[in-house]
N, C-alpha and C positions, 0 to 999 in steps of 0.2 A: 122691199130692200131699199133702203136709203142709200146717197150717193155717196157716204162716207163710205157703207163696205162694200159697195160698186168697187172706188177707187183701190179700195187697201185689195181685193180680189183680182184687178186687173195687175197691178203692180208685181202679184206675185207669178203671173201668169205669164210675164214679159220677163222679168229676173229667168223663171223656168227654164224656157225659148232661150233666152242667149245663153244660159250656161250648155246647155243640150247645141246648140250650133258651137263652141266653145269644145266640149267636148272630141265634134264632127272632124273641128281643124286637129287636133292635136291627134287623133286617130291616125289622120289622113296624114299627118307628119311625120307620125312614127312606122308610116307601111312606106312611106318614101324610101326615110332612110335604116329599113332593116340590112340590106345588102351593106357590105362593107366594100370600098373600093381599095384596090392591091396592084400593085405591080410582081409579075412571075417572070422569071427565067427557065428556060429548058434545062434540066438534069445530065449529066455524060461524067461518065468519069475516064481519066487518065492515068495511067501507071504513073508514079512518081516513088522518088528514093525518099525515105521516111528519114526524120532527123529527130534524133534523141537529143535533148539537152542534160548537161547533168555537172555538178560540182564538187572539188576536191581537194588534194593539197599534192605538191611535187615531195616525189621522195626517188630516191635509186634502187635498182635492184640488187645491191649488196646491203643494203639497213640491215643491221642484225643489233640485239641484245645480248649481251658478253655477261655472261656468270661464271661462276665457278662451280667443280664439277661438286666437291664436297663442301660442306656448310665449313663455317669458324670465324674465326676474329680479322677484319680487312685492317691488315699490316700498313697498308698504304694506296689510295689514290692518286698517280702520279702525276695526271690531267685534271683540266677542267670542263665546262661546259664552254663549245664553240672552240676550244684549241683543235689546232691541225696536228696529226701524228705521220711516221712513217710508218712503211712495212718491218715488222722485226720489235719495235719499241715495246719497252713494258709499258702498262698502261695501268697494274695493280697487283696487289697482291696480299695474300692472306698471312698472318703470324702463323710460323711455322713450328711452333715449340708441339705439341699436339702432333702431328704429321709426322714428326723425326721420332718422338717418343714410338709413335707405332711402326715406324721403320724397323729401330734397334728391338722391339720387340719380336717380330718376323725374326731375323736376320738370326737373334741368339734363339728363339723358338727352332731356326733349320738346322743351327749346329748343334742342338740336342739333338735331333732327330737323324741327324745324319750321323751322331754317334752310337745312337740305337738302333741302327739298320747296320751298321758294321761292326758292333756286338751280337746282334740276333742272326749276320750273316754267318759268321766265325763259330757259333756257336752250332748252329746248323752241321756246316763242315765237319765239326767234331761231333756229330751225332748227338748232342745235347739236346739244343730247341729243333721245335719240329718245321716243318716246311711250312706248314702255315703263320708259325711263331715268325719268322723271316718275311714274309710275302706283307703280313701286317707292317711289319715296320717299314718295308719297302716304300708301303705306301705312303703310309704317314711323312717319310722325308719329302718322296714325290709331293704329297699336297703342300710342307714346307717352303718349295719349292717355287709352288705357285703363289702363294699368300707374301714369301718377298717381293714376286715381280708386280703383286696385285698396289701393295704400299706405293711400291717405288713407283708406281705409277700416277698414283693419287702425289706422290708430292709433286712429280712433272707439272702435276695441274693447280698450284698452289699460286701462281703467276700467268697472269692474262697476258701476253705478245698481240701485237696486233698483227692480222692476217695481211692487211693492206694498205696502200696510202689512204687517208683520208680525215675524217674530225670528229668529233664529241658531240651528240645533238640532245642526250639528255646524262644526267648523272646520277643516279634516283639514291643512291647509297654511298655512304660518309666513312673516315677513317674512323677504327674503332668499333664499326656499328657490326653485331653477330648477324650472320647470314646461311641460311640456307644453301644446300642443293637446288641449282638452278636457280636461284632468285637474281636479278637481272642488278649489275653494278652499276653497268654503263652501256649505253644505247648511242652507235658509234655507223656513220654512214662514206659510203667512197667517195672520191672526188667527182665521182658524174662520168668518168672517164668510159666508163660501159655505157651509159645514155641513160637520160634521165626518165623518168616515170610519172604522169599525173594519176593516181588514186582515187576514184571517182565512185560515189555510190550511188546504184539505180533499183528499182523496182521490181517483183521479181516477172513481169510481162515485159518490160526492155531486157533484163538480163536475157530473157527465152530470144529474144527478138536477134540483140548483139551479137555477131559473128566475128572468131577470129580472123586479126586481116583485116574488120573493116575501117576504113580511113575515118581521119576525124581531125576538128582544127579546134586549138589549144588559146583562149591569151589568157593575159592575168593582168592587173594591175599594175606591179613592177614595171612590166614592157606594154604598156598600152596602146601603142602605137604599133606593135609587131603581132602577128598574128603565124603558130607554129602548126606543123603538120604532122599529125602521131599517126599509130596505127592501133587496133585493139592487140593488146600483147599476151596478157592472160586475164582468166576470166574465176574468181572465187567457184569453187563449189559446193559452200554452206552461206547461211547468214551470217552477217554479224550482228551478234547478240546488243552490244550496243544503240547501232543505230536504227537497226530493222533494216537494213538494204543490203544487197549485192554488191561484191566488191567486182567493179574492172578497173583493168590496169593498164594504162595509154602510153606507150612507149615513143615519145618524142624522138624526131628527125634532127642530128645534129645536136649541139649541145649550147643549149639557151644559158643567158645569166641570170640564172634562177637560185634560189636556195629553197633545202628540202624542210618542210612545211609550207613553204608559200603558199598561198591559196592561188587557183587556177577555174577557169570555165572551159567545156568541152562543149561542141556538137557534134557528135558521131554519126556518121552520114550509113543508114543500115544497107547491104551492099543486096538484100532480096528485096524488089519491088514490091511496090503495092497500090491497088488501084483504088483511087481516091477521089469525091469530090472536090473543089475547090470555092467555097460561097463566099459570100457577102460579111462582114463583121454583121449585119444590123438584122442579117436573119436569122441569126444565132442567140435564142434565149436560154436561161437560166445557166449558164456554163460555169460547170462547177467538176473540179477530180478530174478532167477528159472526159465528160458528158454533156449533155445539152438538150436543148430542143429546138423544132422548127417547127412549120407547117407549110403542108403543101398542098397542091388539088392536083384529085384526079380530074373530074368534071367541067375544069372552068367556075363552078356554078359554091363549091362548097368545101370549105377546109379542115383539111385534117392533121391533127397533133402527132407530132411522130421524134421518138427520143433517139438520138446522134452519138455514135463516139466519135469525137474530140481527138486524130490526130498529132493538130498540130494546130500553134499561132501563129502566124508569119504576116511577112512583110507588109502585104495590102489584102489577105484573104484569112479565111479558116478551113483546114484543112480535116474533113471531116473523111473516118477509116471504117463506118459503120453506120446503115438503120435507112439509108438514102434507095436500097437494092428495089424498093417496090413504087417506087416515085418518081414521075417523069418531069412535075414540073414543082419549083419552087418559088413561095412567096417572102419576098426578097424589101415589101417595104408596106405597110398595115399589121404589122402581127402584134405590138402591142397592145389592141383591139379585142383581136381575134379570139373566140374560143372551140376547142374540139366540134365543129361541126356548125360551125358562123356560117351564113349566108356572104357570098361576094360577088363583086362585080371587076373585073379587071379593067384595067384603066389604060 
């Protein structure tokens, strides 16, 4: 062997050796830090009163949609949108030419008929027509009878009076414009005078949860410096189609200067306890709908993934209502790291 592939055989022999010692450290560096090091807190839960949030608009409990009982031609709109009205005022009315036509039609329909029931009666008397021939016409005047007071009644309802003090909050239909039974003219609300309402819609696991009676505080916008105190007033018992949620109805304490649509925020304070965690923002991952995750150890030695319901957000904690019941302690700052069944070290 010559000293040339002496040298080039040594060279490779030495390259070898240090990558294998190279190898040794990098080994020995990643058996250091397989543990991950965490900070834990001990697990306890507390009864606390669970707080709903939810958003709306003010309206009163008189709103109502004003139509007219029979379809026809609207004679007149007497208001506008945002006028104030009294109790008693017209507010509209339908052309009446139609309505009065079937009036006088009734009216000379009864005085036939009530001249054929006292010829069929008379006739009777004199043994002419028969007892039944009588009884038929009897009737007929009697249904005459009705079908006037049926009219005369339909025309009463040819003109909208307003039931109450109050104002115009929409006007969806014009003079002139043909209308339907029941189709809505004017959408007309009170002065607040019975107390105001926030409208609010929730989910339907808060709706289950909302109990009538439970308290709850109101602001909005308008008064942002004031903060109101409602109570739950009534509670829907279907969807609405609309927006997909449940209607509740927050019936405000005293009467705010508000107008009805305003928009308003509610937290309704649910008045049945519930025992709940209280943790850390930073041990709370993925939170998403009112869910989540953590982890936590049983062992000291190794952690484990466990998914949370989500409460509530508040002030300096997260308020978690579920998935903590078989966990004593909780890690509170490493979970970034971490996965289902990570090696740790507490620190």
């Amino acid at each position: 062997m010559d000293v040339k592939s002496f040298s080039y055989q040594l060279v490779i022999v030495v390259l070898t050796l240090s990558a294998c010692g190279h190898s040794d450290q990098r080994t020995d560096g990643l058996a250091d830090s397989d543990a991950i090091p965490v900070r834990v807190i001990q697990l306890a839960t507390r009864d606390t009163t669970q707080v709903v949030s939810a958003t709306g608009t003010f309206t009163t409990d008189d709103e109502t949609a004003l139509s007219f009982k029979n379809g026809g031609v609207i004679q007149q709109i007497h208001v506008k949108e945002g006028d104030a009205f009294r109790k008693g005022q017209l507010l509209a009315s339908l052309e009446p030419t139609e309505i009065n036509t079937a009036v006088k039609q009734a009216q000379l329909g009864l005085e036939k008929a009530e001249r054929d029931y006292q010829r069929a009666r008379q006739l009777f008397l004199d043994s002419v027509a028969t007892q039944e021939q009588m009884e038929n016409a009897q009737t007929v005047f009697e249904a005459a009878k009705q079908d006037v007071q049926r009219v005369a009644y339909n025309l009463n309802h040819t003109r909208i009076y307003a039931a109450f003090d109050g104002y115009v909050l929409q006007r969806p239909a014009s003079t002139g414009q043909v209308v339907g039974p029941g189709t809505p003219v004017l959408v007309v609300s009170g002065t607040g005078h019975n107390g105001w309402l926030l409208k609010v819609g929730v989910s339907d696991r808060q709706w289950s949860a909302i109990q009538l009676n439970d308290s709850a505080t109101v602001t909005t916008d308008a008064a942002s410096d004031k903060r109101f105190q409602a109570t739950v007033y009534r509670k829907s018992e279907g969807i609405d189609p609309r927006s997909g949620t449940f209607t509740v109805f927050l019936k405000l304490k005293g009467i705010p200067a508000v107008a009805s649509g305003m928009f308003g925020k509610a937290e309704i304070r649910l008045s049945t306890k519930i025992g709940a965690w209280f943790i850390p923002y930073e041990a709370l991952l993925d939170g998403d709908a009112g869910t989540g995750y953590v982890f936590v150890t049983d062992d000291g030695q190794t952690a484990r993934r466990v998914h949370v319901q989500v409460g509530g957000i508040q002030k300096d904690h997260v308020m978690v209502s579920g998935g903590l019941e078989d966990a004593t302690s909780l890690i509170v700052s490493g979970s970034p790291y971490l996965r289902d069944g990570s090696k740790i070290t507490i620190k």
